[in-house]
C-alpha positions in Angstrom: 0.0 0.0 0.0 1.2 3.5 -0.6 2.0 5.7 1.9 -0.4 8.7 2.7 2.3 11.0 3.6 4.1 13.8 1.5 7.3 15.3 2.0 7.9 18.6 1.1 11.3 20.3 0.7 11.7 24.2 0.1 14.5 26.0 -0.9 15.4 28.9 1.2 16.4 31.5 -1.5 13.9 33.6 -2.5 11.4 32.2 0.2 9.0 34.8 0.4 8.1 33.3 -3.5 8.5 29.4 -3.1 7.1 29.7 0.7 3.9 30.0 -1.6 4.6 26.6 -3.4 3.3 25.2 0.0 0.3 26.9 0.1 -0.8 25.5 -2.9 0.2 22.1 -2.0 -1.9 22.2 0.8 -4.9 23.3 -0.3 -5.2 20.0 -1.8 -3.6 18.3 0.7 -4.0 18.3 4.6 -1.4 19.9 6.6 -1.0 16.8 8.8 -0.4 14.6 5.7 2.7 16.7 4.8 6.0 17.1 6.7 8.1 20.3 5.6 11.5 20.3 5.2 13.7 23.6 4.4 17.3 24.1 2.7 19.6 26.9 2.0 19.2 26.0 -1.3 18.0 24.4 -5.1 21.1 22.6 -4.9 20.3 21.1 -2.0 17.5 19.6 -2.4 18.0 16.5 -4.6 20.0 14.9 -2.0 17.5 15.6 1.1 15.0 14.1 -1.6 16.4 11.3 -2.4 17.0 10.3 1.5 13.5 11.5 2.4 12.0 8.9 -0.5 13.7 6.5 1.0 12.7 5.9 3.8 9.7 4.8 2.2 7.4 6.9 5.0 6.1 9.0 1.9 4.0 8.7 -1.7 5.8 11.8 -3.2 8.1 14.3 -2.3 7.9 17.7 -3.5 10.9 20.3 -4.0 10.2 23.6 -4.8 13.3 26.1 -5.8 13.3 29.6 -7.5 16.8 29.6 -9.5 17.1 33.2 -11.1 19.6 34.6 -13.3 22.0 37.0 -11.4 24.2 37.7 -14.2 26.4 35.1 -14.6 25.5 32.0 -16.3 25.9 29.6 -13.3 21.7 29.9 -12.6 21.8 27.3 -15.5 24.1 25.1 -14.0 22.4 24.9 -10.8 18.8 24.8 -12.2 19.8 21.1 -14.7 21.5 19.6 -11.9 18.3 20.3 -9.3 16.0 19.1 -12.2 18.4 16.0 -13.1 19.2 15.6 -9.3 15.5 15.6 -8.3 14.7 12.8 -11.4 17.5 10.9 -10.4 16.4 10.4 -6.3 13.0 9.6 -7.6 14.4 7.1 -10.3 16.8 5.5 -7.7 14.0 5.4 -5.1 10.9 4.2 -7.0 8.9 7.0 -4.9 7.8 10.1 -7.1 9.7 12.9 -6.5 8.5 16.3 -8.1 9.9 19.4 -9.1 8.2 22.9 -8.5 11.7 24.7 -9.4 11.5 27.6 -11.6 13.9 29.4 -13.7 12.9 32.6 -15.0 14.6 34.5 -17.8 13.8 37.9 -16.5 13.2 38.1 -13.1 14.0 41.6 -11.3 13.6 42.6 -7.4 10.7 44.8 -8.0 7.3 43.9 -6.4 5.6 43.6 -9.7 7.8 40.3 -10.4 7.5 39.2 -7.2 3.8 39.2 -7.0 3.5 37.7 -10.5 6.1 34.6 -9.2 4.0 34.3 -5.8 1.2 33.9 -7.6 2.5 31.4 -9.7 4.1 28.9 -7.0 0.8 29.2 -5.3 -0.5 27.4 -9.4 2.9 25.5 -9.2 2.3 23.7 -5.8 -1.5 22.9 -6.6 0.2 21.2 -9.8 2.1 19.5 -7.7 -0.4 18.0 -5.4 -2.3 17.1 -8.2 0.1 15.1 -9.5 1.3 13.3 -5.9 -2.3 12.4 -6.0 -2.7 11.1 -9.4 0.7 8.8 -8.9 -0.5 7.3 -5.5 -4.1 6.4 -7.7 -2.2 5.3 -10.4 0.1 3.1 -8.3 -2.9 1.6 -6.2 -4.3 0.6 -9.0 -1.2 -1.3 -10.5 -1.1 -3.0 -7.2 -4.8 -3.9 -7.3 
């Protein structure tokens, strides 16, 4: 049977956005379903993903990062190796591990973009709980 616990793991950087990746999660999931985990950052986060998905106490784990370009090209570095990273634990692990980790192009420190990127991890987490869900359903019935 699958597990009816979710992990969550949130990047640090930029929290005031991906903070809001968890309020979307949990409006389609219950808070006492989900344990939270923070790191400093997207780099970070495949490895605490892979060892959370491990321990087989969870149907998905979520990570949700905001990598933005500071003017050097090293955003793009960090944002492949989260996204291969974050495949990889769940690939390793057999448990579903998601990815609500953005890279914007044009991001600037202005509360227009901020609000337009809060907005959107609020989408981003709902995404993301819809898709834990669908997984556990889909892998209940393979077990059926």
């Amino acid at each position: 049977m699958t597990p009816t616990r979710y992990a969550f793991v949130k990047a640090q950087w930029h929290a005031d956005i991906v903070d809001r990746a968890l309020d979307g999660f949990l409006e389609l999931i219950p808070a006492d379903l989900v344990d939270v985990f923070d790191v400093p950052g997207a780099f970070e986060m495949p490895l605490l993903a892979r060892d959370l998905a491990a321990t087989g106490r969870y149907g998905a784990v979520a990570a949700a990062a905001f990598v933005v370009d500071g003017g050097i090209y090293r955003h793009e570095f960090v944002a492949q190796a989260v996204v291969d990273g974050l495949m990889r634990a769940g690939m390793d692990t057999g448990i579903p591990v998601l990815s609500v980790s953005l890279t914007p192009h044009h991001f600037q420190e202005t509360d227009h973009h901020k609000a337009i990127y809060r907005a959107h991890f609020v989408e981003k987490g709902r995404e993301a709980a819809r898709a834990a869900l669908a997984i556990g359903k889909a892998r209940l019935a393979i077990a059926a």
